[in-house]
Structures are given as C-alpha cells and as structure tokens.
ZAMARGU-4260 file (C-alpha; in steps of 0.2 Angstrom, whole numbers, plus 5000, padded with zeros to 4 digits):
<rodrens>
0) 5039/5073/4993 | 5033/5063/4982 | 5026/5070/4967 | 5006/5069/4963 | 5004/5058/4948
5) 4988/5044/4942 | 4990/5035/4925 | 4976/5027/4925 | 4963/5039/4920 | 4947/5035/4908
10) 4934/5046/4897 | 4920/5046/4888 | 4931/5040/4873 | 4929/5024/4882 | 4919/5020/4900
15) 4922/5037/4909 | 4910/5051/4912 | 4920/5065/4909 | 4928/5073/4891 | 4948/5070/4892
20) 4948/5090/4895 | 4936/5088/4911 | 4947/5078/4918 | 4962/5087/4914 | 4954/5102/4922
25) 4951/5091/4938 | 4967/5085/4940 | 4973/5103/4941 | 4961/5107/4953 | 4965/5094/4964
30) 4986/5097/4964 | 4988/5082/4950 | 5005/5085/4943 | 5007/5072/4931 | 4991/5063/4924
35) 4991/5051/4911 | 4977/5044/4902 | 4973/5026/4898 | 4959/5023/4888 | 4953/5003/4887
40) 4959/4997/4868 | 4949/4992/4856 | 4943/4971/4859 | 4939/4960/4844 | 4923/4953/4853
45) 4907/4968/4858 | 4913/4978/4873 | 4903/4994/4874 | 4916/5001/4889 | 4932/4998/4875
50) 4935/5012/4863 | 4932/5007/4843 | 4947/5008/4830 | 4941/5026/4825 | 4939/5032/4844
55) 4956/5026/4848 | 4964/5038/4833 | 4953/5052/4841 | 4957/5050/4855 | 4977/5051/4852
60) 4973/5066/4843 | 4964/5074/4857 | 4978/5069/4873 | 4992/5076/4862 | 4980/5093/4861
65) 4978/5092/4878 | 4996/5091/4881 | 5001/5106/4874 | 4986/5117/4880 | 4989/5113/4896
70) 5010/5112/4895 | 5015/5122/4911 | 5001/5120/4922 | 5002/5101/4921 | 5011/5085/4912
75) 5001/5075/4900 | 5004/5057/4895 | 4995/5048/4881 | 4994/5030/4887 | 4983/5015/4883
80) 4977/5001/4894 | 4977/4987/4883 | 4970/4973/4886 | 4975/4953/4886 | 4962/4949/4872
85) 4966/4965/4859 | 4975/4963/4846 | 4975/4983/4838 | 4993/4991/4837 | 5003/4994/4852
90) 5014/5010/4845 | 5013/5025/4848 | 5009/5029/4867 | 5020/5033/4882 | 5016/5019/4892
95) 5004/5006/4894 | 4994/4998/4906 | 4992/4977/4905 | 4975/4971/4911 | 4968/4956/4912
100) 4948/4958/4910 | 4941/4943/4906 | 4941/4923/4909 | 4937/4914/4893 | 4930/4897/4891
105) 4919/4889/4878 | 4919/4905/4867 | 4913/4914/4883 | 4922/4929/4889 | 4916/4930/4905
110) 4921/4951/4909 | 4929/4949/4931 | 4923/4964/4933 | 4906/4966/4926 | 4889/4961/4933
115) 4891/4953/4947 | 4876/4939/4944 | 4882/4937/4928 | 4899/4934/4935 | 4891/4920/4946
120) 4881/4914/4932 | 4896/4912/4922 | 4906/4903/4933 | 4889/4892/4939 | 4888/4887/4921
125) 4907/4886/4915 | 4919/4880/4929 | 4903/4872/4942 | 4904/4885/4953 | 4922/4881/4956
130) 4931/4899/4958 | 4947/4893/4962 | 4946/4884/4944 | 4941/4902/4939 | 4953/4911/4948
135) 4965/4899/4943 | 4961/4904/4922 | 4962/4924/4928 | 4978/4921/4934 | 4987/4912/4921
140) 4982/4925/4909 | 4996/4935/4919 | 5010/4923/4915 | 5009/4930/4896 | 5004/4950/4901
145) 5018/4957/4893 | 5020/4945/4878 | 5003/4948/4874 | 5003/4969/4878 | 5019/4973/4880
150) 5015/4982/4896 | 5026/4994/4907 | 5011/4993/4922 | 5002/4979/4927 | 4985/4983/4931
155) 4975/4980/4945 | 4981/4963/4949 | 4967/4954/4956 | 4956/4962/4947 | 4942/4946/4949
160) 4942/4950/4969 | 4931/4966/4965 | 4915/4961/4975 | 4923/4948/4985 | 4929/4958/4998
165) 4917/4952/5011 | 4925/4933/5004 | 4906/4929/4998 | 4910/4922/4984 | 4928/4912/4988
170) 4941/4913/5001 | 4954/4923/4997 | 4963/4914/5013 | 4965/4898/5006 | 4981/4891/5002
175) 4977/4887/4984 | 4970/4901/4978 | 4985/4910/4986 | 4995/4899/4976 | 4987/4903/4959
180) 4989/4921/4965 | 5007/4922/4969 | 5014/4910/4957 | 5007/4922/4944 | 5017/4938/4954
185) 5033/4929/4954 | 5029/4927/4934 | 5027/4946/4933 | 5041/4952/4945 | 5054/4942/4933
190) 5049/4954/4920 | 5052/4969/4932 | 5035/4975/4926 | 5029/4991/4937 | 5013/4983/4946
195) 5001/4998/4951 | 4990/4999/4969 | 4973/5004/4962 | 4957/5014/4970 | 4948/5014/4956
200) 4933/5003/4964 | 4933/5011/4981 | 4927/5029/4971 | 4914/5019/4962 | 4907/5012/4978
205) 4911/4994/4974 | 4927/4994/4990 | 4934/4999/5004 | 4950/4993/4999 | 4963/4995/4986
210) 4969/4980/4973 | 4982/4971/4977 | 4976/4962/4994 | 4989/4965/5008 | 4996/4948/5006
215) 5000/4952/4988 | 5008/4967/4990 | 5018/4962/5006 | 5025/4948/4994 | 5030/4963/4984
220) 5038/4973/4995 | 5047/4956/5000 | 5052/4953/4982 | 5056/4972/4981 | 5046/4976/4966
225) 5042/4989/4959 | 5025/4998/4963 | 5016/5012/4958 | 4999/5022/4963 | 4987/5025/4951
230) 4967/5030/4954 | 4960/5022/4939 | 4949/5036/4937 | 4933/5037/4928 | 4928/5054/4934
235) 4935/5073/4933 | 4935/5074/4952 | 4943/5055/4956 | 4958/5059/4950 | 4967/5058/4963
240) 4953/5048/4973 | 4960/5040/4991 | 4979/5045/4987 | 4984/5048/5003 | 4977/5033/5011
245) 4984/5023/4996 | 5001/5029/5001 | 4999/5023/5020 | 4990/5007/5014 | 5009/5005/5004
250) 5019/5008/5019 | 5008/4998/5029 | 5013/4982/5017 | 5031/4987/5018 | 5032/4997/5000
255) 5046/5008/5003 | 5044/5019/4985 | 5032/5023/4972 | 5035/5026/4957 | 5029/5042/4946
260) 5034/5047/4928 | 5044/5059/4925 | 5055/5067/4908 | 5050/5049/4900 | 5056/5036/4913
265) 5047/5029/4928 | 5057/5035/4944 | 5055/5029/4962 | 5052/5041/4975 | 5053/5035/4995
270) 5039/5036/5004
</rodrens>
C-alpha cells in the first residue's frame, strides 16, 4: 500500500490558516505519514500570500523543531515552493516545489490564480482578451522551471485553468492551446522533474477536479513520467484533502505509480 504522504502544505508563515504545528497535528490525525511543508518564497514584487526574508528564516527554524518534536509519530520535510519570479536562496530545504504564479507583461504581474475579474481585467487590458496568447506566456514560463528554481516537483501544472473548469473563460479543447500545453510537458519530462496531481482548489471550493486536466496527465502516463500526489493544503484538516479519489483519478489517466518520499529520495510505489 502506498504510503500517505502531501508535500505541498502551507501556514500562516505564508497564505495558510493554520500554525505549522496545527497542521502537523492534523496530519496525524488524519493517518498522514510523511508531510512536507512548502511555504511560497519570498517575491521581489508585493505579494501579501509570499512569506518575507525574515519569515522564511522563521519559518525553517520552526519545521526543523517540528521535526523533532513530532519524530516517531510522523516524518517532517522542510520544503519551499519557490516561485518562477523569486530570486531569494535555494539552499537549505529537502525539496522544492516549482510554480509558475504569474503571467507578466508590461511590468504587470498578472497572479493565475488570484481574483478572478482581475484575472479577466488583466488579460482584457494586456493580451485583448486573447487567452491563448495568455496561456501561451503561462506556459512558456515552464520551459525555464527548473533553471529558474531548481525544482524536484513541478506544481500544479495548469495552474491558470483554476476557474475554467466550466471552459468560461477559453477552451481547453482547442488544439492550440493543447499545443502550448503539451509542448511545455514535453519540456519538463526531458528534465525528469516529478509533476505533482494537486486538490488543493477542490478543498477551497474553487473545483471539482484535480490539476493536471485528464489529457495532460494521460500524456504522462504515455511518456511514463513521473507523478506524485500532493493536497496543497492550506488548512490543518485538508491535509490529506480528496486522496483517495486523487489516486482513482491517476489510474483512471493510466498513472501506474506515485511517488512518496522516503529516507531522502522520492520512491514510486504501484498503485
């Protein structure tokens, strides 16, 4: 059986709303055996949800505390997810997480994930309402991932699709914007990064699906990359949020293994 494990977890050292040892505490609760936390690094530009220079040092301090409180009743990891505008230090963590959050133009960040009529706003007043020109710009940003934060997990891939599930905003069908999509994959499965299946925006009400979309992570399976399931959890009793659907969701696309950490590597496990 494969064992429980998230490495995606936030806290309030960043945009969660429980402390680190909250969530710890929840993890345990709910069977987690390995949980690793993965606070957003510090951005160069204002981004209330990214921990600061000095939180980021606290932080550290606090997961490795954590770590040996808790050794024996459950593994801790002290991981960052670091994103593809940072530029603070890379050392020092077990893994880390790649994320693309942002499309820039014009000295505009425009956050993929944030409010959605800003989002539309943004894209209204920067691309002419074109998303595939958006989508394009998301994407490329994946070509450079792990140059730009030497990352051992890509997250959530297509991040930008959050409130497009109902394909409102552009169609995920359409043969370009699958292009963008997969020519990007094919960049990130040369490198052999570990690309994670993510729940995170189903336990905050904003999905009912996981990133990556079937057709992505079918293209996975196909290219047998490697995957692993992580809950991006921003609360003490999402740790472990839609895991057992997450896993049939896998199989369904044709993933045969996850991945889980263990004794300092990441080890498949069949599923």
């Amino acid at each position: 059986m494969i064992p429980k494990c998230n490495l995606h977890a936030h806290t309030t050292f960043c945009d969660g709303k429980n402390t680190a040892e909250e969530m710890v505490q929840g993890a345990i609760r709910q069977g987690c055996e390995v949980l690793g936390f993965s606070g957003h690094s510090p951005l160069p530009f204002d981004a209330s949800w990214c921990m600061t220079e000095e939180k980021n040092e606290l932080y550290r301090a606090e997961i490795l505390r954590l770590r040996e409180k808790y050794r024996g009743k459950i593994d801790i990891l002290c991981g960052i997810e670091y994103d593809s505008f940072s530029v603070c230090s890379r050392q020092g963590y077990d893994y880390i997480i790649g994320s693309v959050h942002h499309v820039e133009r014009e000295g505009i960040y425009i956050p993929v994930d944030g409010d959605r009529r800003l989002i539309e706003a943004e894209v209204a007043r920067l691309f002419g309402g074109d998303y595939l020109a958006y989508a394009r710009e998301y994407y490329e940003q994946m070509y450079t991932l792990k140059e730009k934060t030497d990352c051992d997990i890509v997250g959530h891939f297509d991040l930008l699709t959050k409130y497009n599930e109902d394909g409102s905003m552009f169609d995920e069908a359409s043969a370009s914007y699958r292009d963008a999509a997969l020519s990007a994959l094919e960049a990130v499965l040369k490198q052999d990064l570990l690309i994670e299946i993510n729940t995170g925006a189903i336990s905050r009400g904003y999905r009912k699906t996981p990133y990556p979309a079937p057709f992505i992570l079918k293209y996975i399976a196909e290219k047998k990359g490697r995957v692993i399931l992580n809950s991006d959890s921003h609360a003490a009793n999402t740790v472990l949020y839609f895991y057992s659907e997450a896993v049939e969701y896998a199989k369904s696309c044709g993933i045969k293994e996850l991945y889980v950490y263990q004794n300092g590597a990441f080890v498949p496990f069949a599923i």
